[in-house]
C-alpha positions, 0 to 999 in steps of 0.5 A: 298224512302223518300216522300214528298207531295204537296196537301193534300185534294181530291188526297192528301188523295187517296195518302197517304191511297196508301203510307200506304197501298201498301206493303199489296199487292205489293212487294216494294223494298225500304221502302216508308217514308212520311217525309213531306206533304204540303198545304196552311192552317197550321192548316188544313194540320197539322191535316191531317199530324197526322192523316195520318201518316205524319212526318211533314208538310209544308206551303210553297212548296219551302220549302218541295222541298229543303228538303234534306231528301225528295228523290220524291215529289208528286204533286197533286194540282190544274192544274196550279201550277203543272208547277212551282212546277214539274220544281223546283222539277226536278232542286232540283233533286228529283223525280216525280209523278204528278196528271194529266193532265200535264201542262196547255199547250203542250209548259209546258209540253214539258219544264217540260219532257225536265228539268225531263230528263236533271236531271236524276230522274224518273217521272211519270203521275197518269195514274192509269187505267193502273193498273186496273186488267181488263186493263191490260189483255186487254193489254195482250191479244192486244198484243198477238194477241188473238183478231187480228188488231184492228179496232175500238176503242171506250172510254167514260168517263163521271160523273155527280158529276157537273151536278147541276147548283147550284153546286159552282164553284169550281176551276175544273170548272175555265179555269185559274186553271183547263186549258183544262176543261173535256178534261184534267180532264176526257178524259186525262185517255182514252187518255192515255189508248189509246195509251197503247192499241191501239198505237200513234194517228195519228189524231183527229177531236172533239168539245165541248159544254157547257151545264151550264153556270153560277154557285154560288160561292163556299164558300169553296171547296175540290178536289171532293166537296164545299160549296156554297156562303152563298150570293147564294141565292141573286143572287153571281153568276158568269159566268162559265170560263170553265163550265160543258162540253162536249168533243166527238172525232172522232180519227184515228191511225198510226195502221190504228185503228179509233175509238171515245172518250168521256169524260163528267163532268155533263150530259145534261139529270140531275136526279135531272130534273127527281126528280122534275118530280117525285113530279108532277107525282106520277107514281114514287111514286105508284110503289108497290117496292119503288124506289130511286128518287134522287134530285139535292144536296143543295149548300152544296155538295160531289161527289153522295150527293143526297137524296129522295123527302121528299114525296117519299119513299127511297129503 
């Protein structure tokens, strides 16, 4: 299987690390081959091709989906290009994997399986929970009926990479690109594992609310991190399009199953909130075991990026 791929940051390096690592630990009928990989900054994506095993690279998506040597392209960009860039795909008859969520609509989405099944090829969403261990004997056991009718169902998925008001506006939190916010980006997997577990839903009743409502603009930024304007400081801030959000459900099944779902990117309660308070308060800082006091991360930013108060000590 000759592999093409489009997106070479945050997901993109998640993929090509499975590519080279997945025959250790799984029987794979065809040899998989990772002819091309492709982003919009030469010299970028071209260190990243050397350094990950790559036969070459592209700087154009047209131009790796015409290839005739690539038999699958793998699609891990930010939201609103997955459309345009799956539906050629489909029509130059390759096969799919694509990064959830979908589209950026129910109406793409519909487009983009109809065009996939008219060609003929395999495609497929990156709903990798279903493969975690501890899922699938939930899905075993479901289905033997070891635990009888389900009744209730009940999903959280929440992160607090965002949680900082400071955080750049990277693209996951602009609606034009990242389309439906902590919905496609979190709750899509629960979602997902939803209907896997406990069958087809019948009916949803949810809200969302927004916690921040304006960030400093982004410098620079991966999938998962960012750099903040070197204006941040001088007020090169902008209104959040799709902010950092919360989005509880109440949700009924065919099976007669209800449940809730929760996903959120940034909580309303921030550790760097409790941090601060820990230099007025010096109870966090008398203990006789030290403990670990995170900040708020500076505008320079990775997922987890924290460190102590200078004036308490670190475990």
């Amino acid at each position: 299987m000759k592999i093409g791929m489009v997106g070479y940051k945050f997901m993109g390096r998640a993929h090509a690390h499975a590519y080279r690592t997945a025959p250790y630990f799984f029987d794979i009928k065809d040899e998989v081959e990772l002819v091309a990989v492709c982003g919009r900054h030469e010299a970028a994506v071209a260190e990243f091709a050397e350094q990950n095993g790559w036969q070459s690279y592209e700087t154009d998506w047209r131009k790796l989906v015409e290839r005739d040597d690539i038999d699958a392209v793998d699609i891990g960009t930010p939201n609103d290009s997955h459309y345009e860039i799956a539906m050629a795909a489909a029509r130059a008859g390759k096969h799919i994997l694509l990064e959830k969520p979908m589209a950026m609509s129910l109406a793409q989405a519909r487009e983009m399986y109809h065009e996939a099944e008219k060609a003929g090829i395999k495609h497929q969403i990156g709903f990798n929970y279903r493969r975690v261990p501890a899922i699938a004997l939930a899905k075993k056991i479901i289905e033997h009926g070891d635990i009888g009718e389900i009744f209730h169902w009940r999903a959280v998925y929440n992160q607090d990479w965002i949680v900082d008001p400071e955080y750049p506006l990277v693209w996951r939190l602009d609606k034009t690109i990242a389309g439906t916010g902590a919905i496609g980006d979190l709750a899509s997997h629960i979602i997902d594992l939803a209907h896997f577990l406990v069958g087809p839903i019948a009916e949803v009743t949810g809200m969302a609310k927004t916690f921040i409502k304006e960030r400093p603009l982004p410098a620079e930024m991966t999938g998962l991190s960012a750099s903040g304007s070197p204006f941040a400081k001088s007020g090169a801030w902008v209104a959040s399009k799709r902010r950092t959000s919360r989005s509880p459900s109440c949700v009924s099944y065919r099976s007669g199953a209800a449940g809730k779902a929760s996903s959120t990117t940034g909580r309303p309660v921030s550790l760097a909130k409790i941090a601060r308070s820990s230099r007025r308060h010096s109870r966090y800082c008398a203990s006789a075991e030290p403990r670990r006091v995170t900040t708020r991360p500076s505008t320079s930013s990775t997922m987890g990026a924290a460190s102590a108060p200078k004036d308490c000590p670190s475990s």
